[in-house]
SESERO-942692 format. One record per residue (C-alpha): residue in one letter; x, y, z. Coordinates in steps of 0.2 Angstrom, whole numbers, plus 2048, in hexadecimal, padded with zeros to 3 digits. Each point is the difference from the previous one (the first is absolute). Last residue first. Layout:
<sites>
resn;u;v;w
A;X;Y;Z
...
</sites>
This chain:
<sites>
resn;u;v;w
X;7B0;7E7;83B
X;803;7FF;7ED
X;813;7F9;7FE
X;7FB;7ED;7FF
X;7F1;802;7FD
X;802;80A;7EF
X;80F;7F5;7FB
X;7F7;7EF;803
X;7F1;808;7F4
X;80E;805;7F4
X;80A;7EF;7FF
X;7EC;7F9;7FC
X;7FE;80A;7F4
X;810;7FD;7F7
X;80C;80C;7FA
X;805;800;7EB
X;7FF;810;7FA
X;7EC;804;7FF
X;800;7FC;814
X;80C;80C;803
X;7F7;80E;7F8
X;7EF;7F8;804
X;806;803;814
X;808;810;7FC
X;7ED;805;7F9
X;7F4;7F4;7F9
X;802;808;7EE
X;810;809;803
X;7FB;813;808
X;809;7FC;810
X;80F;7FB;7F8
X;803;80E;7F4
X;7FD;80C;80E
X;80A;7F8;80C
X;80F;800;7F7
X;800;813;7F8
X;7FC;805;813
X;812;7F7;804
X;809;80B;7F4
X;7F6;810;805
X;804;7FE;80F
X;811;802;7FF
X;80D;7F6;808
X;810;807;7FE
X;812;7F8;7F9
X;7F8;7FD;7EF
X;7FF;813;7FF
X;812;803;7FF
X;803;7F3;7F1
X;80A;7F1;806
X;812;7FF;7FE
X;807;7F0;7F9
X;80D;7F8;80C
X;7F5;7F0;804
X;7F1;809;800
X;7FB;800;812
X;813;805;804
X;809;7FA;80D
X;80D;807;809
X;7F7;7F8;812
X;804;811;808
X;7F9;809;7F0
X;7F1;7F4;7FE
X;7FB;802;813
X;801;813;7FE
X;7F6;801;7F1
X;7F2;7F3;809
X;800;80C;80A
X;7FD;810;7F8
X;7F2;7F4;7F7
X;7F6;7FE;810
X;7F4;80E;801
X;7FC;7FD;7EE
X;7FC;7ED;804
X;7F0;804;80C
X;7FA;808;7EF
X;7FB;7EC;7FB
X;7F5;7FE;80F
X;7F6;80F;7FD
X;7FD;7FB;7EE
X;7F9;7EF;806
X;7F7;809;80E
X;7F9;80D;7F4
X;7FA;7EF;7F4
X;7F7;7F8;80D
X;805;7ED;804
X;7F4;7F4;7F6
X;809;7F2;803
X;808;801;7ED
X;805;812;803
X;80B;7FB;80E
X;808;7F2;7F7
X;800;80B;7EE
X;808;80F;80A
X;80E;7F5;807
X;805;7FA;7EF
X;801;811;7FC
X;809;807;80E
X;80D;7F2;800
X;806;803;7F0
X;801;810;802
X;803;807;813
X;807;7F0;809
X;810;809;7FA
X;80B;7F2;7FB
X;7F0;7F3;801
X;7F6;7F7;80D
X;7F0;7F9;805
X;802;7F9;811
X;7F3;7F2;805
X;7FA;7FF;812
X;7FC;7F0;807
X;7F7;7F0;7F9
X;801;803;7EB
X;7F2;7FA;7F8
X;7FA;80F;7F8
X;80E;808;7FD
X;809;7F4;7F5
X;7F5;7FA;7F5
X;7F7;810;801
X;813;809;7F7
X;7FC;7F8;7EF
X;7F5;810;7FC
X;80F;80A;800
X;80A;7F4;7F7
X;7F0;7FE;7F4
X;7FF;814;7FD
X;813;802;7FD
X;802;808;7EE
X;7F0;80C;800
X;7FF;802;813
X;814;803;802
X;800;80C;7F2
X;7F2;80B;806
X;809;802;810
X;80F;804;7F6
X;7F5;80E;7F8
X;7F9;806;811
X;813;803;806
X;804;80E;7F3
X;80E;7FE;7F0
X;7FC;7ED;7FC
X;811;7F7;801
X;80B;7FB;7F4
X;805;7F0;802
X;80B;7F5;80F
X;7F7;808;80F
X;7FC;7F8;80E
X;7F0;806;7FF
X;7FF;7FC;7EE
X;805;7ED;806
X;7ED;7FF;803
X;7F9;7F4;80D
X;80D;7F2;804
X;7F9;7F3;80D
X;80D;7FB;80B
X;7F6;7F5;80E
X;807;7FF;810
X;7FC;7F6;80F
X;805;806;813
X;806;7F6;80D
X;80E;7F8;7F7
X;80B;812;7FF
X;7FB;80F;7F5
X;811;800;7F8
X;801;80E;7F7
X;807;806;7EC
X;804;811;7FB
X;809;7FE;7EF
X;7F8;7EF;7FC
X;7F0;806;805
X;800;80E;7F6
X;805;7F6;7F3
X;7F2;7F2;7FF
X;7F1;80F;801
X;7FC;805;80F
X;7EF;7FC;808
X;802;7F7;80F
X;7F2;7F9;809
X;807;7FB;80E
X;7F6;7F3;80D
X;7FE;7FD;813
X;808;811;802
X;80E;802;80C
X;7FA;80A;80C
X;7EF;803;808
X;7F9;810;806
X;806;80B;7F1
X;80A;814;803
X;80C;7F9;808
X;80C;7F7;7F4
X;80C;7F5;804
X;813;805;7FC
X;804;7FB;7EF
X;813;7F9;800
X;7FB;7FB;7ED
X;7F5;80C;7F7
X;7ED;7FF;800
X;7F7;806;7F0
X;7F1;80D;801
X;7EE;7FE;80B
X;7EE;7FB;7FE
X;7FB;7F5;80E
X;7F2;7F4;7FD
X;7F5;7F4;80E
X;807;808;813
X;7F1;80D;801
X;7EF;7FC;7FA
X;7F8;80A;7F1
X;7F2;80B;806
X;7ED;800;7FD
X;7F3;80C;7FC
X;7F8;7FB;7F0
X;80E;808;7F7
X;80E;7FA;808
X;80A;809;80C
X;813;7FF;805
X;807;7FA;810
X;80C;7F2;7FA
X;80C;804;7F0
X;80F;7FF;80C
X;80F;809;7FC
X;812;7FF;7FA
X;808;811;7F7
X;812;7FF;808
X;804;7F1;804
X;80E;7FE;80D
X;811;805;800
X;7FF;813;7FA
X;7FF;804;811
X;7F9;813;802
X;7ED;7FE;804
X;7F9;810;7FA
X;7F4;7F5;7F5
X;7F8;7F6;80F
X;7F7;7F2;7F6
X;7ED;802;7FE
X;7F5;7F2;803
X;7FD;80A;813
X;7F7;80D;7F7
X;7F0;7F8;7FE
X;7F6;808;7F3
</sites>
């Protein structure tokens, strides 16, 4: 796997994002590799953001931003003209405003039963998109990391990279802890988070991948069972497939 998608976790400024990367560089089944520069993955930027350095081109051409309504009103950003954005809520659990699921795999699981067509809904927007698209959350770890595992998993990107791409995260969470405390901001809004939630087990992503690749028709039937469009898939796949 190609290291240089991976952001510098040591780095000690807690003004730029802290879990951004590039999905380019990782193997599909048949041999291939996803392109660098079409998705990055990565948590919420924060006004007086330095810019990042661990992508090639910055600002994104379009934000993906997967917060729900309050989030965003607590912690909003101006992305500028140059860039488009589209707000597309994915599960306000993450935010959280209920009770939440005691391990990580079980919000997972909730996100795929209760938001299987906003996931799905995300090949409009990818597929068509000319310059890199940013798929973001708080974290960039749970929302963000099943909506990027059905992308992936939908071009036929192998399973161990998917997972692989997703434990990148652990590495980053002391910073995105720091970043939070110097921004006095909470990813729940002032309710604490259960201690596992802040980790990025693999277990929690495995519990993803397994359900979608043994869909009938795999991640691609998943998504295509809950409302994508075949011909938003076939553009996704050569779009991000080299």
């Amino acid at each position: 796997m190609n290291d240089s998608r991976v952001v510098d976790a040591s780095h000690p400024t807690t003004d730029t994002l802290a879990n951004l990367r590039d999905v380019g560089g990782l193997h599909t089944t048949d041999g291939r590799t996803t392109r660098f520069g079409v998705l990055y993955r990565g948590d919420a930027p924060y006004q007086g953001d330095s810019r990042p350095t661990s992508v090639s081109a910055w600002p994104p051409a379009v934000v993906v931003d997967l917060r729900s309504s309050a989030e965003v009103e607590r912690n909003p950003f101006d992305w500028g003209p140059a860039t488009v954005r589209h707000h597309q809520p994915l599960h306000d659990g993450a935010d959280p405003t209920e009770d939440l699921p005691p391990e990580l795999a079980g919000l997972y699981a909730q996100i795929l039963d209760s938001a299987a067509d906003r996931v799905a809904s995300l090949l409009t927007i990818v597929a068509y998109t000319s310059g890199p698209t940013l798929l973001h959350c708080a974290a960039g770890k749970d929302r963000t990391g099943v909506a990027t595992a059905a992308l992936l998993l939908a071009t036929d990107v192998e399973p161990d990279d998917v997972v692989g791409d997703y434990l990148h995260t652990a590495a980053h969470m002391p910073a995105l802890a720091r970043r939070w405390k110097a921004k006095a901001i909470r990813a729940s809004g002032g309710r604490a988070l259960p201690p596992q939630w802040l980790t990025a087990p693999e277990t929690a992503i495995t519990s993803v991948v397994e359900r979608l690749t043994s869909w009938r028709g795999g991640a691609s039937g998943w998504l295509l069972d809950h409302g994508a469009d075949e011909r938003d898939l076939a553009h996704w796949r050569a779009r991000l497939i080299e």
